[in-house]
C-alpha positions in Angstrom: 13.1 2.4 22.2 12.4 -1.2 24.0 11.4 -4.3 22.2 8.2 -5.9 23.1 6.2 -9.3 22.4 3.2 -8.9 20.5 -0.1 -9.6 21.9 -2.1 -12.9 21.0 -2.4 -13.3 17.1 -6.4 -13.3 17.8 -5.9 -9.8 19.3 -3.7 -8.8 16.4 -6.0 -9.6 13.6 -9.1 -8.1 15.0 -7.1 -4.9 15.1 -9.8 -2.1 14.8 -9.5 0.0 18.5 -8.4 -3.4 20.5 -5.1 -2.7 22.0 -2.2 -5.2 21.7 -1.2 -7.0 24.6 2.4 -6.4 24.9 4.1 -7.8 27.9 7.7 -8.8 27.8 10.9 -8.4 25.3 11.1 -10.7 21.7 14.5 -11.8 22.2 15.8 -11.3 18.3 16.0 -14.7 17.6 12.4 -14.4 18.1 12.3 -11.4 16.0 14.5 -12.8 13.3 11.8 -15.7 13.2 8.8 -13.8 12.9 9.9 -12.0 10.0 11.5 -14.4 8.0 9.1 -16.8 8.6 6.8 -14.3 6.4 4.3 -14.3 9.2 5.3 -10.2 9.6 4.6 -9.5 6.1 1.3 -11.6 6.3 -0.1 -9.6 9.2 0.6 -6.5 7.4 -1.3 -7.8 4.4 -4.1 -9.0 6.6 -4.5 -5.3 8.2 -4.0 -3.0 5.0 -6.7 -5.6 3.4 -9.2 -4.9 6.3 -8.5 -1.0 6.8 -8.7 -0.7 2.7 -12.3 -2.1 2.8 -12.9 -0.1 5.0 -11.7 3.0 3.3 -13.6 2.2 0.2 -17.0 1.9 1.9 -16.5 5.4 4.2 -15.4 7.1 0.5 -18.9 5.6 -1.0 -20.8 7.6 2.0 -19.1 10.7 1.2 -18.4 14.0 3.3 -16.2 17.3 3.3 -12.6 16.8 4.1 -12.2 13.0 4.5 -8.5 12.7 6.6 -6.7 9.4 6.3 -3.7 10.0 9.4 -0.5 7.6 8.7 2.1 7.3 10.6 5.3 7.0 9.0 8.1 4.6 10.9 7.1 0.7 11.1 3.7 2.1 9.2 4.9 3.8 6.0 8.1 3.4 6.3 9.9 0.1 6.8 13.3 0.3 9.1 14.5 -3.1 8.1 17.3 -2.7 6.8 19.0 -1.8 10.0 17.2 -3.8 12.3 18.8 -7.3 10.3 22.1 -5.1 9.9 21.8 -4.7 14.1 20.8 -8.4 14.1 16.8 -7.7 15.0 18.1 -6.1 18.3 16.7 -2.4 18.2 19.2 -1.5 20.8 22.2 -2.1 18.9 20.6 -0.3 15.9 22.3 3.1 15.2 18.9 4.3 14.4 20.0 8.7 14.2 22.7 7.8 11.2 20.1 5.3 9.2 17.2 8.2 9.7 19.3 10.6 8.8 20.1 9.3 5.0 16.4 9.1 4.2 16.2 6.0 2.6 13.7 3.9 4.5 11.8 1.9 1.8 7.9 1.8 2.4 5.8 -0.9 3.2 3.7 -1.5 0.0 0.5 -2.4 0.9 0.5 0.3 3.2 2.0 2.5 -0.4 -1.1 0.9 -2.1 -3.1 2.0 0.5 -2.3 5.4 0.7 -2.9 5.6 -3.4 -6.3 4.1 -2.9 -7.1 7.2 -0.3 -5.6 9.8 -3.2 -7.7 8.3 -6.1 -11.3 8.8 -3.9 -10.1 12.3 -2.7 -8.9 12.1 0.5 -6.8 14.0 2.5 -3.0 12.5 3.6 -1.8 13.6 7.0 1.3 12.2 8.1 1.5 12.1 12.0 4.8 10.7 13.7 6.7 10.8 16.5 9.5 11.9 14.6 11.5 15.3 15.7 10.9 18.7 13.4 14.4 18.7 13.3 14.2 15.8 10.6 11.3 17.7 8.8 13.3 18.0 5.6 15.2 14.5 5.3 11.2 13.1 6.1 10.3 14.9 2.8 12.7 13.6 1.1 12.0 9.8 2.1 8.7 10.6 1.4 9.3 11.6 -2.3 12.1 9.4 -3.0 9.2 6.9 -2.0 7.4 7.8 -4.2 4.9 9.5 -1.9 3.3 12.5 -3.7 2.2 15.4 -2.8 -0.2 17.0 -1.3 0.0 15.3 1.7 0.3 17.2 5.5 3.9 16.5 7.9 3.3 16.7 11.0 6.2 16.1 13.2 6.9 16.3 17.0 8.2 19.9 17.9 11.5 20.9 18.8 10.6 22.2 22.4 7.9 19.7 23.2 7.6 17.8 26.8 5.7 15.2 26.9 4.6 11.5 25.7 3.7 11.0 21.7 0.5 9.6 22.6 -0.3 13.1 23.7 1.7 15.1 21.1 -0.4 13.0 18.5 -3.7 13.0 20.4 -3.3 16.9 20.3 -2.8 17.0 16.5 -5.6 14.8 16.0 -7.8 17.4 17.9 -6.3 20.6 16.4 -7.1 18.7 12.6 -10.7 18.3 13.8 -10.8 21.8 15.0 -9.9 22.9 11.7 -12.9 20.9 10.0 -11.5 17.5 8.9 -13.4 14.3 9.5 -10.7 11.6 10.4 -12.0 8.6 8.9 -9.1 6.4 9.3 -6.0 6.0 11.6 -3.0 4.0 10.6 -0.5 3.3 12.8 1.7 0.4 14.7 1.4 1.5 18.8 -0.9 2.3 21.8 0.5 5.9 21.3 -1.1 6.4 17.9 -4.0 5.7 19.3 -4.6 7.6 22.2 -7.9 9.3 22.8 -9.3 8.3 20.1 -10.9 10.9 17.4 -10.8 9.0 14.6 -13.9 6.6 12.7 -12.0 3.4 12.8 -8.0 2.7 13.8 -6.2 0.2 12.8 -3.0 -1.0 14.1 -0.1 -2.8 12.0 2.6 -5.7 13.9 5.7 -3.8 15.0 7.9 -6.7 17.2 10.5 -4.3 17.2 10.2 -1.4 19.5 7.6 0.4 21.7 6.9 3.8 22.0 5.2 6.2 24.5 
């Protein structure tokens, strides 16, 4: 993982399919800043407001097998806690030991979010970049979340090669295949967005790191 500087504020409240700008490191200074500052948590806010309105208004329309796809780390899940324990600097983070314990809280609009998509009937797919081999310690973030089932994992396999944009862009493609109208994407990169396939993206602030 690298840490990047977030595009133009503009750019990241439009949101929708506009890709962030994201050009050179946040030092953690900057980082430490951003978030404490309460600008993070406002952004957040402003995009879970925006993609909720939207949600609401494609459930009113109806359809068979609605799909709301959420990815789970800086979009579900928040990794805070060891970021300001690594002092906002993703590289010293000792990110496989903090994963491991499961104990990520989640990011509550995005919570609130989720339970809005439940209530008019839609489907949950979880889609993150995450290895299989952390299937079951996922599971149980998820439900000591308070994330209920049924939702749908899907994690990156064991054996794959290759970016996440693709990994996700293939899961995407595989879940239309199958007959499920993906109405909204959630995420907090480029790579959850690749290629498209889904009604209307949105994309949350994450000055942390930047994935492929």
């Amino acid at each position: 993982m690298s840490r990047w500087r977030r595009g133009a504020a503009s750019a990241l409240l439009s949101l929708t399919a506009v890709a962030l700008t994201q050009a050179t490191p946040w030092t953690p200074e900057e980082i430490r800043d951003y978030v404490t500052s309460g600008r993070y948590d406002a952004e957040i806010a402003h995009v879970t407001a925006e993609a909720t309105i939207w949600l609401q208004e494609r459930v009113a329309r109806g359809g068979e097998r609605l799909t709301l796809i959420c990815d789970l780390d800086e979009t579900l899940f928040s990794n805070l806690p060891v970021f300001e324990k690594a002092g906002y600097d993703s590289r010293a983070a000792v990110w496989t030991e903090w994963e491991a314990r499961g104990e990520a809280p989640t990011i509550a609009p995005v919570a609130e979010l989720l339970r809005t998509a439940r209530e008019g009937g839609v489907q949950i797919v979880f889609l993150s970049g995450r290895s299989e081999r952390r299937r079951e310690i996922t599971g149980q973030n998820l439900r000591r979340a308070g994330i209920a089932e049924p939702f749908v994992l899907l994690l990156k396999p064991r054996d794959h090669v290759g970016t996440t944009g693709e990994f996700k862009r293939r899961a995407r493609q595989v879940l239309i295949a199958d007959g499920a109208a993906l109405i909204l994407n959630l995420g907090d990169q480029e790579s959850d967005f690749v290629g498209g396939l889904a009604e209307r993206t949105f994309r949350l602030p994450n000055p942390f790191y930047l994935t492929h």
